[in-house]
N, C-alpha and C positions, 0 to 999 in steps of 0.2 A: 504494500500500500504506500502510494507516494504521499508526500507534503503537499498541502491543498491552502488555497487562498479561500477565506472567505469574506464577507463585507454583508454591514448592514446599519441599520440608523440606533444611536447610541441613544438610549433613555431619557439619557440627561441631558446633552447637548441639543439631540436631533439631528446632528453631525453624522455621512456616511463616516465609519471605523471598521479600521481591517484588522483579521488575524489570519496567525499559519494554525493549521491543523496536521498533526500526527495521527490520521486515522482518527478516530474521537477526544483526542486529547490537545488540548492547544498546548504550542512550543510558546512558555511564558515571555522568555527574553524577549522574545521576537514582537508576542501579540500585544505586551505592556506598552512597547517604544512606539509600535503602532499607533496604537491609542492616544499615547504622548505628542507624537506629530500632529495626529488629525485637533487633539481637541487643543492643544496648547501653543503647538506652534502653526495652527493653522496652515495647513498647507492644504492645495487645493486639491479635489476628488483624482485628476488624472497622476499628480506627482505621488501621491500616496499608493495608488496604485502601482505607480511602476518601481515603488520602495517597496511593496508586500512581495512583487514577484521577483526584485531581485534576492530579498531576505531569503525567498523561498529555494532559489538555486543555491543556496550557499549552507542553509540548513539539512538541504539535500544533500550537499559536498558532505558534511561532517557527519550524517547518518550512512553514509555510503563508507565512508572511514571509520565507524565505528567512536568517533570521539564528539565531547561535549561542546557543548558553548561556553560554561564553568571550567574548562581544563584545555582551550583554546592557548595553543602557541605559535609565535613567531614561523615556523615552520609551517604551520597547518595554513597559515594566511599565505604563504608564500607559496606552499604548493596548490594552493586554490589558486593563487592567480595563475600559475602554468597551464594548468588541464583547464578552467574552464575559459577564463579572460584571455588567455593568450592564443587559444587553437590553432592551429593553420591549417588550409584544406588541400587538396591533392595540386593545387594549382601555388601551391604555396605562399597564399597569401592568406591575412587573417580573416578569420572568420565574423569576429566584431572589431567595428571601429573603436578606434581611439575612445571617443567620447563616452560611446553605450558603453564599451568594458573601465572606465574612469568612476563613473555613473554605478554602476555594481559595486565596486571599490568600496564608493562612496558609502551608500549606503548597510557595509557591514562596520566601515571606518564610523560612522555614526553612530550605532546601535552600542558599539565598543564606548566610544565615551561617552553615550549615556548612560552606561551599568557603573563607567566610572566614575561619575559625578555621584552616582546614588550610595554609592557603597557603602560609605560610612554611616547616614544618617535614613537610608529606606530599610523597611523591613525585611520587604521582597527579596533585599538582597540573600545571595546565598552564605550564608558563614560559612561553612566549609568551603568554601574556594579561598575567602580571605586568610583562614587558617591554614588551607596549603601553601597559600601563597608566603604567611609570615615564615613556615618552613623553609621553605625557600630560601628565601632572603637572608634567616639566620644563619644558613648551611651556607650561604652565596652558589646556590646552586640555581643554573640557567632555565627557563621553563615556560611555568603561566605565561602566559599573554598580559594575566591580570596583576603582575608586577605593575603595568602600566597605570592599574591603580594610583600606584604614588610615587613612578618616576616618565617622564616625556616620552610619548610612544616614539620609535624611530621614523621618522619623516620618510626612511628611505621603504619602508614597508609599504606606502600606500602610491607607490608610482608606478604607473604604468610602465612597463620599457617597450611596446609596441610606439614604432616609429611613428613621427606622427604626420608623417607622409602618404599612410598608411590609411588618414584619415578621407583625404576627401579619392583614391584612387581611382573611383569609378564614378566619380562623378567629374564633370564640365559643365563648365559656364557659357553657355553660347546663346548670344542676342538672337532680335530679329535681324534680318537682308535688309537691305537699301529698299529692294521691290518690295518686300513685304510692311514697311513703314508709309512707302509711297501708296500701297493701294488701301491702306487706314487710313490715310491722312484723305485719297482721292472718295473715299465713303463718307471723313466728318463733313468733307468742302460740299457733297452734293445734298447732306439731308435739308428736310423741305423747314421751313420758317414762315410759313400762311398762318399760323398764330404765334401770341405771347411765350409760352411754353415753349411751342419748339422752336422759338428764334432766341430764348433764354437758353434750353439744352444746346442750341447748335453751336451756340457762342463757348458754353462751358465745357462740353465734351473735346472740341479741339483746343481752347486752351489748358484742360487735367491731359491729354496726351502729349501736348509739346511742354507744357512744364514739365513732366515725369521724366521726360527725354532729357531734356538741357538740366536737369539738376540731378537724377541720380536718387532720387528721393523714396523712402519706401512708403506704402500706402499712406501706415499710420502719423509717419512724417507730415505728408502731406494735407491732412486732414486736420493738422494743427497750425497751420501756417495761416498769421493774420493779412492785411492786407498793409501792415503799419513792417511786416516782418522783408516785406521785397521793395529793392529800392535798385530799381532800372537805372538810373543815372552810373550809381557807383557798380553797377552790377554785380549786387550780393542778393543773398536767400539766408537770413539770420532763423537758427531755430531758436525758439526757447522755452523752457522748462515751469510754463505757465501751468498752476492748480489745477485751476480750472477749467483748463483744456487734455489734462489726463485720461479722462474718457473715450476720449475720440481717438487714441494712439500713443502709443511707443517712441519714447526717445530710446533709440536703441543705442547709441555711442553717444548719448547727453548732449547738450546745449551745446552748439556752433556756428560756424557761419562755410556758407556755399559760395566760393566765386565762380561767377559765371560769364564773365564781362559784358559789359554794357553795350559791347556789339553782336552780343547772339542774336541769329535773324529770330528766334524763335519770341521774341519778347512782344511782337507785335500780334500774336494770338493773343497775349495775357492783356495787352491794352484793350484789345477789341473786348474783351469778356469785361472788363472793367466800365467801359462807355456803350458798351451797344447790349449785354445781356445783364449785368449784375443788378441793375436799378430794377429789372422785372422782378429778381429773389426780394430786393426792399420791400417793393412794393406789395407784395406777398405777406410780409411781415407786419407790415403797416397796415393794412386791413385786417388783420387776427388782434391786430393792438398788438404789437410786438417792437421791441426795439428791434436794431439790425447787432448782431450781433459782432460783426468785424472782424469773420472770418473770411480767405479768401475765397474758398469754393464754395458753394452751397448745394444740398439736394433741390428737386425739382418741387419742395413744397418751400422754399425757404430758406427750412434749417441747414445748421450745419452740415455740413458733406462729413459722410459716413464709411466706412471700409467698407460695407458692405452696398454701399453705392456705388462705390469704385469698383469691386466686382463684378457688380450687374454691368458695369458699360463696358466694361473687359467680353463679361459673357456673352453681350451682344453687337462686339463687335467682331469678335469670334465667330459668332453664327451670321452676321451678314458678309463678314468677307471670303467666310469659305474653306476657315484654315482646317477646317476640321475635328475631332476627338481625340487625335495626337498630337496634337499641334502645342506645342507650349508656349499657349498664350493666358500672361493674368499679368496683374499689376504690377511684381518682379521683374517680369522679363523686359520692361526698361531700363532697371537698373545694369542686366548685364548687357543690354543692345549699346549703351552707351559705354561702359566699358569699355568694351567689345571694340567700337568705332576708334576711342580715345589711344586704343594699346593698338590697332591698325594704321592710324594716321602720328605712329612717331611720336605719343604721350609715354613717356616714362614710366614705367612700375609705381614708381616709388608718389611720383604726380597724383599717379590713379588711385594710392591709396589716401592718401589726404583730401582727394576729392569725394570717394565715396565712405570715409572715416573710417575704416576698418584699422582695427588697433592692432591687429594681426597681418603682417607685411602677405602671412601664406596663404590668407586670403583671399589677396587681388591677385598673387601665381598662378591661382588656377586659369583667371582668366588669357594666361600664356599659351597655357595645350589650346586652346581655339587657333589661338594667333598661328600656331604651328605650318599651318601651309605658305603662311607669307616669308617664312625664314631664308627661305630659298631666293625670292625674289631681291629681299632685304641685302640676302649677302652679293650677289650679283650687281645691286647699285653700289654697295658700300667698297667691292672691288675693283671694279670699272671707274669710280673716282677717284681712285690714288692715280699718282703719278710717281710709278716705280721706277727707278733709274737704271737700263740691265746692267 
């Protein structure tokens, strides 16, 4: 009988809470810290989840070895990360990435210092461990795990050594084509504007595609951006870390600023939505009795422009141009089209990463395997320009 997850709504909180089952007995260490996440540190339904099922691969390693959670040593962590975190498959690459096998890590490195903090003062805890453990220590004899009790677990126990090259291997970042921007953009130029509404979408929907383009920006970014935050002259796109705009999106690399220069052709979509469709969103507002809120985009009742509005025009522009059910098209894929362009037309690495703020240089490398076919071309000019002396 294997180790079983189960979940269900806690009495007192009304909080979902997970436990491991042993056949009908619940694995205590495991199902207490459970509990301790959901109801104390608040974590949310999917993160707790994916901590009960790593708990559960690892309560399985030590039931499959025969040893406890209470008699846990240095070795038994270390030969769990070989056989399960580490695998390699016949194509000799690993089996979980970086992250996911980090992520399992993690979550036994947790549970580890939460029985350490309690030891002294919960009841739960086990005293026969503590007492093996003071054995121990008197003898100076190497062992517990739960020495760590009350000396600094070793930092080198919870690192992964899977390259972290490793991580993104099969994946690539590849934009749209030149053709494929030109026949969205030849879709927003032709839709009809014989009313209010769609002469407001028409205006808005081509200026959220050429802004995504010229700035790099991800939905939630995007959805937070005031009209006080873009300043055409100097041509910047400032984010910031407004309260009250939390809702609507994710500063994912926190508060910065975009240059974009004040000669991108694309600037002159964002004016048109600003003089020719945004008064129709005011006006909107002003008949509900609404202030205007002094966001740049808005949905087509007004409000705030939502991810999930930016989807919809994604989906449907998807479905009028034809790209298909393979096709990978959503509100991302401007982020790497512009990349994509930037690392083709002679932008630096190093450029692309300060423009799209990635705090991870290996990041923006992936965007390199795309570039890959232009290398050939590249070296052909860059040879053909010297002047070698024979």
């Amino acid at each position: 009988m294997r180790i079983s997850v189960q979940s269900g709504l806690c009495p007192i909180t009304g909080k979902i809470t997970y436990a491991l089952y042993d056949g009908d007995l619940p694995l205590i260490a495991a199902t207490i810290y459970l509990r301790h996440l959901g109801n104390e540190v608040d974590l949310g339904a999917n993160t707790l989840s994916a901590r009960a099922h790593a708990l559960k691969i690892f309560f399985e390693f030590l039931r499959d070895n025969g040893a406890s959670f209470w008699e846990l040593t240095p070795a038994l962590v270390k030969q769990y990360k070989q056989s399960h975190l580490s695998q390699k498959g016949p194509d000799h690459k690993f089996l979980l990435k970086r992250k996911t096998a980090q992520q399992y890590l993690s979550a036994v490195k947790g549970l580890i210092q939460y029985w350490r903090a309690q030891s002294n003062n919960d009841p739960l805890f086990i005293n026969q461990a503590a007492e093996m453990d003071g054995i121990r220590r008197k003898r100076r004899q190497p062992g517990s795990l739960h020495i760590t009790w009350y000396a600094p677990i070793p930092s080198a126990l919870w690192r992964i050594r899977i390259p972290i090259e490793e991580r993104h291997d099969l994946r690539h970042y590849k934009g749209l084509s030149r053709e494929d921007c030109q026949k969205v953009m030849t879709i927003l130029n032709r839709a009809a504007r014989s009313t209010k509404m769609e002469t407001m979408l028409f205006y808005r929907d081509r200026a959220i595609w050429t802004f995504l383009l010229m700035s790099g920006l991800r939905k939630g970014e995007l959805c937070r951006i005031r009209c006080e935050d873009v300043n055409a002259i100097a041509g910047t796109i400032s984010l910031n870390n407004r309260t009250e705009d939390a809702w609507l999106g994710e500063l994912k690399t926190g508060p910065g600023e975009i240059f974009v220069t004040a000669r991108n052709p694309y600037w002159k979509y964002l004016d048109s939505w600003l003089l020719e469709g945004r008064w129709i969103a005011e006006e909107m507002l002003l008949a509900r009795g609404l202030d205007d809120h002094g966001l740049l985009f808005t949905n087509r009742d007004g409000a705030p422009l939502t991810q999930a509005a930016v989807d919809h025009l994604f989906i449907r522009l998807k479905a009028t141009c034809g790209f298909g059910d393979k096709a990978h098209f959503h509100p991302h894929i401007m982020r790497h089209t512009v990349a994509t362009l930037m690392l083709n037309n002679g932008v630096d690495l190093t450029e692309i990463q300060r423009f799209l703020r990635h705090q991870s240089a290996l990041s923006t490398e992936l965007y390199a395997k795309v570039a890959a076919p232009n290398y050939r071309a590249a070296m052909e000019r860059f040879w053909l320009s010297l002047e070698v002396t024979p």
